[in-house]
C-alpha positions as CSV (number, residue, x, y, z in Angstrom):
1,X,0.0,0.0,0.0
2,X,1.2,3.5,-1.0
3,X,1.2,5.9,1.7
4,X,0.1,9.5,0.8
5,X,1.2,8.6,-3.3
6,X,-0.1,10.8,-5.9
7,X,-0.9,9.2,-8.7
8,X,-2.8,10.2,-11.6
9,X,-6.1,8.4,-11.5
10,X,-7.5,9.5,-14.9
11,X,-4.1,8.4,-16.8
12,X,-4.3,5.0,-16.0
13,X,-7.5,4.6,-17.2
14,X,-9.0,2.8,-20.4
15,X,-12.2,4.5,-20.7
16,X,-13.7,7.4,-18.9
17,X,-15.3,6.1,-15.5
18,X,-18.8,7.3,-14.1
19,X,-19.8,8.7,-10.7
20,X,-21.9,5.9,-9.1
21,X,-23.5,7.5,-6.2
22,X,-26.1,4.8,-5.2
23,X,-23.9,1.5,-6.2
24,X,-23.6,-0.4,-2.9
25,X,-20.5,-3.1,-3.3
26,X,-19.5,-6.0,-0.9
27,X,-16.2,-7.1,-1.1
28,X,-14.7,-10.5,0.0
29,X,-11.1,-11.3,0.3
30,X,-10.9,-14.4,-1.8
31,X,-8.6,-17.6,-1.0
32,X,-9.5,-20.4,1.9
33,X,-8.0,-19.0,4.6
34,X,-10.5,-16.1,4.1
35,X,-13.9,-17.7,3.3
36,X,-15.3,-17.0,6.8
37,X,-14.3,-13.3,6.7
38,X,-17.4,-11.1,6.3
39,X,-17.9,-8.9,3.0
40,X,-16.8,-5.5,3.5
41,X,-19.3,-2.7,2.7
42,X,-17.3,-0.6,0.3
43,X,-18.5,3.3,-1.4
44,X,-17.8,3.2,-5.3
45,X,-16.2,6.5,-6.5
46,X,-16.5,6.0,-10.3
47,X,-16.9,3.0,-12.2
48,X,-16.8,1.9,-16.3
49,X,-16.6,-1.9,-17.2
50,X,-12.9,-2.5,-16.8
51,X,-12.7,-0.8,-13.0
52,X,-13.5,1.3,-10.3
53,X,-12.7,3.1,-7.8
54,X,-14.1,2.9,-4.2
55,X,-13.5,3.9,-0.5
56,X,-13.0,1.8,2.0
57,X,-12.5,1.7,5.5
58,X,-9.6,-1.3,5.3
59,X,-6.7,-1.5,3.2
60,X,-6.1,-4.0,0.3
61,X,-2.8,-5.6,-0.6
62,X,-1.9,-4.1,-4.5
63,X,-2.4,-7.3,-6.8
64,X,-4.6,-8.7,-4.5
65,X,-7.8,-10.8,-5.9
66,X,-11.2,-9.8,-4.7
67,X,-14.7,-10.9,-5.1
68,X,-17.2,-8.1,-5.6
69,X,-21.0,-7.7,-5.0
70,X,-23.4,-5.0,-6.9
71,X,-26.3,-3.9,-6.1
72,X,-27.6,-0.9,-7.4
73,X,-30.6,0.7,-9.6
74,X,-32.0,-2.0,-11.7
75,X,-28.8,-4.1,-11.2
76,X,-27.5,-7.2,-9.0
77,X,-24.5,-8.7,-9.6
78,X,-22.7,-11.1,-7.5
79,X,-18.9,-12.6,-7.4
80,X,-17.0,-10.6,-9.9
81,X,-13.8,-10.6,-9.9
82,X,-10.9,-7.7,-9.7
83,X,-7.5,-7.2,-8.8
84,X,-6.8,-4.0,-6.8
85,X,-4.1,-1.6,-8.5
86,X,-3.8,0.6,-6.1
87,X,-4.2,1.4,-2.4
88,X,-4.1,4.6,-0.6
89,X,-4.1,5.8,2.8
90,X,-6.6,8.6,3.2
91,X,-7.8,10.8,6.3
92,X,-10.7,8.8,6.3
93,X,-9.9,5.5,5.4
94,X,-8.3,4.3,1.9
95,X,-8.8,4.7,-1.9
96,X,-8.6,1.9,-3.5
97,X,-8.3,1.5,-7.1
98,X,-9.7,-1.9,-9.3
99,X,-9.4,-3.6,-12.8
100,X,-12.2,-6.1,-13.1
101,X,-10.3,-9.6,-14.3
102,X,-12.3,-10.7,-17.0
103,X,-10.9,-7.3,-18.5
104,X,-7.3,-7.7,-18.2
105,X,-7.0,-11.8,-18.9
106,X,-9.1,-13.4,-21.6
107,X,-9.1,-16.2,-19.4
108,X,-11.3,-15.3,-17.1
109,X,-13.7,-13.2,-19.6
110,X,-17.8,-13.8,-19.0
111,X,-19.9,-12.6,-21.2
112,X,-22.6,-12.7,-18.3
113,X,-20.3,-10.6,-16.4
114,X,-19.3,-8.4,-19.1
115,X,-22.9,-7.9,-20.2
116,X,-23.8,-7.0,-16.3
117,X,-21.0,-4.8,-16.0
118,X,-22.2,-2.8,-19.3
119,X,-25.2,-2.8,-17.8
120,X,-23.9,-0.8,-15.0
121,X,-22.2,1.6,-16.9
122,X,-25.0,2.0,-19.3
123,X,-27.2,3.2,-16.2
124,X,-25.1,5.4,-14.4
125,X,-23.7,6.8,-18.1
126,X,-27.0,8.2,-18.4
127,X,-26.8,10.1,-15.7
128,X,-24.1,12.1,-17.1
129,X,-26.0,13.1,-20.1
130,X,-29.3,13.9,-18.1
């Protein structure tokens, strides 16, 4: 985790994200050791269908696999994959930034998971031209 880094958010983006004001995320470390740990309620910053960011109130290790939980307007979607980029320590607990894994490895691409996640971006995209 970076302490107090600037980094330059918008830069390391692939496509413009969206504010996401009413998208409610759980997020579960993944791994045995883990699976009795509960999900963490997370506050997503911005999203598009390749990442987000979000606030948390605990730290994530940079590289680290997580399992995220939407729920939002019109919209549930459940075990999703990312790998956190980045982690800063904030005054009020940490920004943390994500690239969903069916993104950045064909390997793990779902075209259920990509549709939900365009889904998602489609909604709260609207926003931005209303």
């Amino acid at each position: 985790m970076h302490k107090n880094k600037l980094i330059n958010w918008v830069e390391r983006r692939i496509k413009a994200r969206h504010k996401t004001p009413d998208l409610r995320l759980g997020i579960r470390y993944i791994g045995f050791f883990r699976l009795f740990r509960p999900a963490i309620k997370a506050h997503c910053l911005d999203f598009n269908r390749y990442g987000m960011a979000i606030t948390s109130p605990y730290g994530f290790k940079e590289k680290e696999i997580v399992s995220v939980n939407f729920k939002g307007r019109y919209i549930t979607q459940s075990n999703v994959k990312a790998n956190v980029t980045a982690c800063v320590k904030q005054e009020e607990g940490y920004r943390i930034s994500m690239v969903f894994c069916y993104a950045k490895d064909a390997q793990h691409y779902s075209r259920k998971v990509d549709n939900a996640l365009s889904r998602i971006e489609s909604i709260y995209g609207q926003d931005k031209k209303n």
